[in-house]
C-alpha positions in Angstrom: -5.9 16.7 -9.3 -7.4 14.3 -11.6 -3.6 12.6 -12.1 -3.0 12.1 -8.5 -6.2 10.5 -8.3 -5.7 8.3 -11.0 -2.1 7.0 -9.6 -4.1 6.7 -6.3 -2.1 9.4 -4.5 -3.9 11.6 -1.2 -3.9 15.3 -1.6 -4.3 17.6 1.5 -6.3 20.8 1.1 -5.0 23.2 3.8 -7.5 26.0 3.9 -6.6 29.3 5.0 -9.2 31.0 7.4 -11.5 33.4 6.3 -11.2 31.0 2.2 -13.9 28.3 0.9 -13.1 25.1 0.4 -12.5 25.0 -3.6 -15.2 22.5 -4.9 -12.8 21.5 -7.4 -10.7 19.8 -4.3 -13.7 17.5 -3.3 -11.5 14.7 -3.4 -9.3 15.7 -1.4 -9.1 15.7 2.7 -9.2 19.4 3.5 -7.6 21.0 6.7 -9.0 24.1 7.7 -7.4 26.4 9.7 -8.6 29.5 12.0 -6.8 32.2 13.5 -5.6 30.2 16.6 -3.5 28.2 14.2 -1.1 31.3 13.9 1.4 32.2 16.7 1.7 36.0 17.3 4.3 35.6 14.4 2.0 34.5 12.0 3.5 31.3 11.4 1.9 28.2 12.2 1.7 26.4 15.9 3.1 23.4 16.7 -0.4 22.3 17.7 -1.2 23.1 14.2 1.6 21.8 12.4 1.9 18.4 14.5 -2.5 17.9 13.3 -1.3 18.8 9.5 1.6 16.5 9.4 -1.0 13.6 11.0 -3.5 13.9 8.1 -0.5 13.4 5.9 0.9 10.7 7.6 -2.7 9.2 7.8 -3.6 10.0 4.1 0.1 8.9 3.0 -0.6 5.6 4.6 -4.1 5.0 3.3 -3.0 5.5 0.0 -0.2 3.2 -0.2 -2.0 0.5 1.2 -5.2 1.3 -1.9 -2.4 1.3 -4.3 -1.3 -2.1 -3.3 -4.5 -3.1 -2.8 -5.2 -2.6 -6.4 -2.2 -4.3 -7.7 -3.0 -7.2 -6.3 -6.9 -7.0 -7.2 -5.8 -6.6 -10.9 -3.0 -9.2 -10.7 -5.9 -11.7 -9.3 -8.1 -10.8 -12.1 -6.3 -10.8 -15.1 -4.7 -14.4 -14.0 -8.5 -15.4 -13.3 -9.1 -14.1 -16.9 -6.2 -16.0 -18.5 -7.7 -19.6 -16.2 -5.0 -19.3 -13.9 -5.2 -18.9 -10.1 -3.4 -16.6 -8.0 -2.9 -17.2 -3.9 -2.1 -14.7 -1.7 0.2 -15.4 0.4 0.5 -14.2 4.2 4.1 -12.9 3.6 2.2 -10.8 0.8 3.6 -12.3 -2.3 0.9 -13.4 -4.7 1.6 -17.1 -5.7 0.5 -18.0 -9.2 0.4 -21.0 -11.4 0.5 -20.4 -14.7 2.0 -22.9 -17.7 2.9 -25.5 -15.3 5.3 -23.7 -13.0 4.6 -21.7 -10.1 5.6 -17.8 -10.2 6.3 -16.1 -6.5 4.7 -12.3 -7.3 5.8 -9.9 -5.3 3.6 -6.7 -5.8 4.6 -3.4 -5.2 4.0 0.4 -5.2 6.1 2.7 -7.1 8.3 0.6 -9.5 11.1 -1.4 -8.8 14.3 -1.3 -7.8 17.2 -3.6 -7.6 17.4 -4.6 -4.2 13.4 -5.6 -4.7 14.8 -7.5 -8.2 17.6 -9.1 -5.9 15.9 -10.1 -3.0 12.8 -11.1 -4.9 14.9 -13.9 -6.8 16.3 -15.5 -3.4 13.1 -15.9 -2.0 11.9 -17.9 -5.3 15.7 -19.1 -5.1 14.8 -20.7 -1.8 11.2 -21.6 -2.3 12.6 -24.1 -4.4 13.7 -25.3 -8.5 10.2 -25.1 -10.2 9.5 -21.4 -9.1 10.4 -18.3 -10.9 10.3 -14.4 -9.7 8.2 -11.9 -11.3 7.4 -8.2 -9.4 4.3 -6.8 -10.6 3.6 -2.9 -10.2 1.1 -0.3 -11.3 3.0 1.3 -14.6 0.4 4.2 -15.0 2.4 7.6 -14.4 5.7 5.4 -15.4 8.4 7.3 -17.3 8.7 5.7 -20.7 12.7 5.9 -20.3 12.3 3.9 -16.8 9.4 1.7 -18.2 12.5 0.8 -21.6 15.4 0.2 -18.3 12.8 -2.5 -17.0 12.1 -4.3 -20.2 15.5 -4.1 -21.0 16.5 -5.7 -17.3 14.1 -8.6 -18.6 16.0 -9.5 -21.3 19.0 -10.7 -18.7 17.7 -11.1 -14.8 15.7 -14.0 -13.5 13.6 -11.7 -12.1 10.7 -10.1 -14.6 9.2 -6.5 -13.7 5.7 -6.5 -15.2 3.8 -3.6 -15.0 -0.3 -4.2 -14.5 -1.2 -2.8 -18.2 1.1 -5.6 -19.2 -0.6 -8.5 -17.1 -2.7 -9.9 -20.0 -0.1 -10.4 -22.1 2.1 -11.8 -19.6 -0.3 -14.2 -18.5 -1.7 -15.7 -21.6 
């Protein structure tokens, strides 16, 4: 529990009738269900179903958009720290200047992939010849295998993937 609420993930506690809620769960959003959410079956209604998958939906979505949040919050931060600034932008790039050239951020959730890498260099491609590409993502929970693929991507593409633990280093 205490890992998926570091890397900012929602957990649902479905609670079967007639069981506590586990106080060790307080974090989580609990769903608890009664006898009417059985069919004559004993498998869950529709009704039921439809009202869990909702809270996931709604806890899913809540949760990606604190995780971003964060990412950007930090990013702001630590270039504040180094005596940078960092714009947001309404496309929801970050915009920062930092050594005399402008660096188009594009934060994200999860880590990168290489359509993100690809399309995140055209947009800096087209924003013009003085600004470079970097994605910035939260690295906590990141497999040290996948973390070594992205710092070995930076040694050849345009593009940098720098992950938030490395943002005052990358910024100084």
């Amino acid at each position: 529990m205490t890992r998926a609420q570091n890397l900012g993930l929602g957990v649902i506690q479905v609670v079967w009738p007639a069981e506590p809620l586990r106080q060790d769960m307080d974090l989580c959003v609990p769903v608890v269900l009664s006898h009417t959410s059985f069919d004559a079956d004993g498998r869950l209604t529709k009704t039921t179903l439809t009202a869990i998958l909702n809270e996931v939906e709604a806890i899913r979505a809540r949760s990606y958009a604190a995780r971003r949040a964060r990412v950007v919050v930090d990013l702001q931060a630590f270039a504040v720290a180094a005596g940078t600034v960092a714009h947001l932008q309404p496309d929801g790039t970050v915009d920062v200047q930092h050594g005399g050239r402008r660096i188009r951020v594009q934060p994200v959730v999860g880590h990168p992939e290489s359509q993100l890498i690809h399309d995140t260099h055209d947009s800096c491609s087209s924003a013009g010849p003085d600004t470079v590409g970097a994605i910035v993502f939260d690295d906590l929970g990141l497999y040290p295998s996948k973390n070594a693929h992205l710092r070995w991507l930076n040694t050849y593409l345009p593009v940098r993937a720098v992950g938030v633990s490395e943002l005052p280093v990358w910024l100084s």
